[in-house]
C-alpha positions in Angstrom: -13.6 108.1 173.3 -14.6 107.3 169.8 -16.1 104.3 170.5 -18.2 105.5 174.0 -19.3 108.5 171.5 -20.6 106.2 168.7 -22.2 104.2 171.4 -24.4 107.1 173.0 -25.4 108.3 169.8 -26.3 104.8 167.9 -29.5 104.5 169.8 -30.5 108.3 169.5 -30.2 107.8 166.0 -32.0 104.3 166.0 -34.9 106.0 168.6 -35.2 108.7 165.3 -35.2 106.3 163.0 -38.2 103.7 164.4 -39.6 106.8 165.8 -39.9 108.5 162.2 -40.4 104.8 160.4 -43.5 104.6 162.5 -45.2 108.1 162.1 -44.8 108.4 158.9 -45.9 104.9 157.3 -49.6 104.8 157.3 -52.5 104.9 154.8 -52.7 108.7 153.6 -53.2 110.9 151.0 -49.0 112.2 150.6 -47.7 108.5 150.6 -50.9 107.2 147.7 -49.8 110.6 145.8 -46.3 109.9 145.8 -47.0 106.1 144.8 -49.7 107.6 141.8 -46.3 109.4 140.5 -43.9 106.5 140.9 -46.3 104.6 139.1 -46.3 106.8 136.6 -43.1 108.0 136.5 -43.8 111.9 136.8 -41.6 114.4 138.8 -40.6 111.4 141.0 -37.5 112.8 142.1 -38.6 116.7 143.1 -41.9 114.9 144.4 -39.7 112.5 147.0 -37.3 115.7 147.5 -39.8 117.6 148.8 -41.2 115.2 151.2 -38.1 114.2 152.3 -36.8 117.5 153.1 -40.1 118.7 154.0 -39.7 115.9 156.9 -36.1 117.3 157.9 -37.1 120.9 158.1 -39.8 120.3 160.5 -38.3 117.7 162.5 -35.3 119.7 162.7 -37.4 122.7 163.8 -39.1 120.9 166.6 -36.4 119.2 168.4 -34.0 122.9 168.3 -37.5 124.7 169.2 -38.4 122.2 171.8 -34.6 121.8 173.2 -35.1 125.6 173.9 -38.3 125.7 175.7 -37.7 122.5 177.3 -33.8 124.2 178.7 -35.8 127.1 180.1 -38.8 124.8 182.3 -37.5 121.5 183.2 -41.0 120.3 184.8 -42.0 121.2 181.4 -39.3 118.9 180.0 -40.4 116.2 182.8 -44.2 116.8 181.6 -43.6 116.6 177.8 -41.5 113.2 178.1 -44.7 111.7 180.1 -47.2 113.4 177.2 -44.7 111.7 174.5 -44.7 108.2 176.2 -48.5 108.1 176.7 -49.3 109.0 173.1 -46.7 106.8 171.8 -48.6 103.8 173.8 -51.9 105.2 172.3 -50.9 105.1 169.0 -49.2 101.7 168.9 -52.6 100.5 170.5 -54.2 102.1 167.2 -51.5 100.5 165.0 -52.4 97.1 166.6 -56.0 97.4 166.2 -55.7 98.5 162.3 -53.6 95.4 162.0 -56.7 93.3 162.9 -58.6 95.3 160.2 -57.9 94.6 156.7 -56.6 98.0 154.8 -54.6 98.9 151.6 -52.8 101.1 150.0 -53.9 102.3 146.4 -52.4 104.8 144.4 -55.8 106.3 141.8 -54.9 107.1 138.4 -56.2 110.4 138.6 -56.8 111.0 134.7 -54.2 112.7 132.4 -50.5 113.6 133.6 -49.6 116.9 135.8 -46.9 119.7 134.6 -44.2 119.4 137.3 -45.7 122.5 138.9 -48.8 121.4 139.3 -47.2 118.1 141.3 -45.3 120.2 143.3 -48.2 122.5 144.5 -50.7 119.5 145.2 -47.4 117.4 147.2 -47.0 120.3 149.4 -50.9 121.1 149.8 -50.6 117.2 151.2 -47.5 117.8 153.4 -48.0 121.4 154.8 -52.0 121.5 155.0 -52.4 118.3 156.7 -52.0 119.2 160.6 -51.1 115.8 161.6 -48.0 116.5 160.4 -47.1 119.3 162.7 -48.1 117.6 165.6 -45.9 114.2 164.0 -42.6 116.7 163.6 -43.1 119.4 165.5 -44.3 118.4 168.6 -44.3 114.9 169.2 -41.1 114.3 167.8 -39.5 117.9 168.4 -40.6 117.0 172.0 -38.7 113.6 172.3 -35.8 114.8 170.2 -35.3 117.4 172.9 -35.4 115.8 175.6 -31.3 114.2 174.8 -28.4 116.2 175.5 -27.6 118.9 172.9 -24.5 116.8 171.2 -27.0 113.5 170.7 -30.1 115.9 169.4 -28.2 116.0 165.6 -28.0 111.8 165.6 -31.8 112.1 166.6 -32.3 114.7 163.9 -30.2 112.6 161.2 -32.1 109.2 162.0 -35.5 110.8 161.6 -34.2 112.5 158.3 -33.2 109.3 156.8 -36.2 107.0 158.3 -38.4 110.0 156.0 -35.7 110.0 152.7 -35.9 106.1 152.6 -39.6 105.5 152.9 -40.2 108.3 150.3 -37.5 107.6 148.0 -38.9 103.9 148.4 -42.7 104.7 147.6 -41.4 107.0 144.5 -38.3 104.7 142.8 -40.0 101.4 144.1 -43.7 102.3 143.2 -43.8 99.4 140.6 -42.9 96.6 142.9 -44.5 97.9 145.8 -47.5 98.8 144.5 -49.0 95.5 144.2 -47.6 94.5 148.1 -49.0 97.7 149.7 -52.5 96.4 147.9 -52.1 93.6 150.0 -54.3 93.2 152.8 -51.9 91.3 154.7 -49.0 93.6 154.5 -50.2 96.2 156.1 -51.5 93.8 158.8 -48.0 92.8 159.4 -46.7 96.5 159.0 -48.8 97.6 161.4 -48.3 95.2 164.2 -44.9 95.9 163.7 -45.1 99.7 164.3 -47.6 98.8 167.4 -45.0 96.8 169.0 -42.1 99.3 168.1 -44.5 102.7 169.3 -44.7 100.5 172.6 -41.1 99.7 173.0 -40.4 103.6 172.5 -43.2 104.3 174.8 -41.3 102.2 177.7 -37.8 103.7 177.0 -38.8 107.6 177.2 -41.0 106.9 180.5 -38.4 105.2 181.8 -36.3 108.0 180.6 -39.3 110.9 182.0 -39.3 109.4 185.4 -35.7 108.8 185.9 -35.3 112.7 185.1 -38.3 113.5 188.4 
């Protein structure tokens, strides 16, 4: 029983993981703020908190919001799985054509250093003002989180979660060492054909999933 449990809910978690991985590793104004303080070694750790938890309130938000509109309109259900896959596809297709354009990641100096306060205001101006994110948490993922059965939506949950804490404890503890790789044109190249490929894969899995529900 154990092992048929931790094998239905390895690839939810996985799914949340590459899922979250993808959306959230990009060229933006929250991930070159949060590199500025790593770099500088100001507020790192309530500045990669907040993201991170940020991340796991709204994800969570979506997928037990989505679960129970989704519960009460199953062509709904049906409808948002086939939205998902298609916008997954579209935004690997952007991830593969930035990888053919050269692009970095810089964090600015940005003059003197900021009270802890003052950090904490401008990180959440970038998280909570930015309405990319909703439609990254929210929707898009609250939408595909949804759509697995309600003991498998908490490994969904807990793969996004972590995908998020990594990639922002990494840009804020690692700033010094990855600093000089993210100003590499070639890295992000790679990154992004990487996320392309993976968007595409996920794309595949939940219309397979979307049609095998009609």
């Amino acid at each position: 029983m154990l092992s048929t449990s931790f094998a239905q809910a390895l690839p939810v978690f996985v799914q949340g993981l590459l899922l979250c991985f993808g959306l959230i590793v990009a060229i933006g104004a929250q991930n070159a703020f949060v590199l500025r303080q790593g770099l500088r070694r100001e507020h790192v750790v309530p500045v990669v908190l907040f993201c991170a938890l940020a991340d796991a309130a709204l994800i969570s938000a979506g997928v037990l919001g989505m679960a129970q509109a989704l519960g009460r309109h199953p062509a709904f259900a049906q409808a948002m799985a086939l939205a998902g896959a298609l916008f997954l596809a579209w935004y690997g297709w952007q991830a593969l054509q930035r990888a053919r354009r050269a692009s970095q990641l810089q964090a600015a100096d940005g003059g003197p250093g900021r009270s802890r306060g003052a950090a904490m205001a401008q990180v959440a101006a970038f998280t909570l003002l930015n309405p990319h994110v909703y439609l990254d948490t929210v929707m898009l993922m609250g939408s595909i989180g949804a759509q697995h059965p309600e003991g498998l939506r908490g490994w969904f949950i807990a793969g996004s979660s972590l995908a998020s804490l990594v990639w922002f404890c990494g840009l804020g503890f690692g700033a010094r060492w990855l600093a000089p790789l993210f100003a590499k044109h070639r890295a992000w190249q790679v990154l992004d054909g990487l996320i392309g490929l993976t968007m595409w894969t996920l794309s595949v899995l939940l219309l397979r999933h979307a049609l095998q529900g009609a």
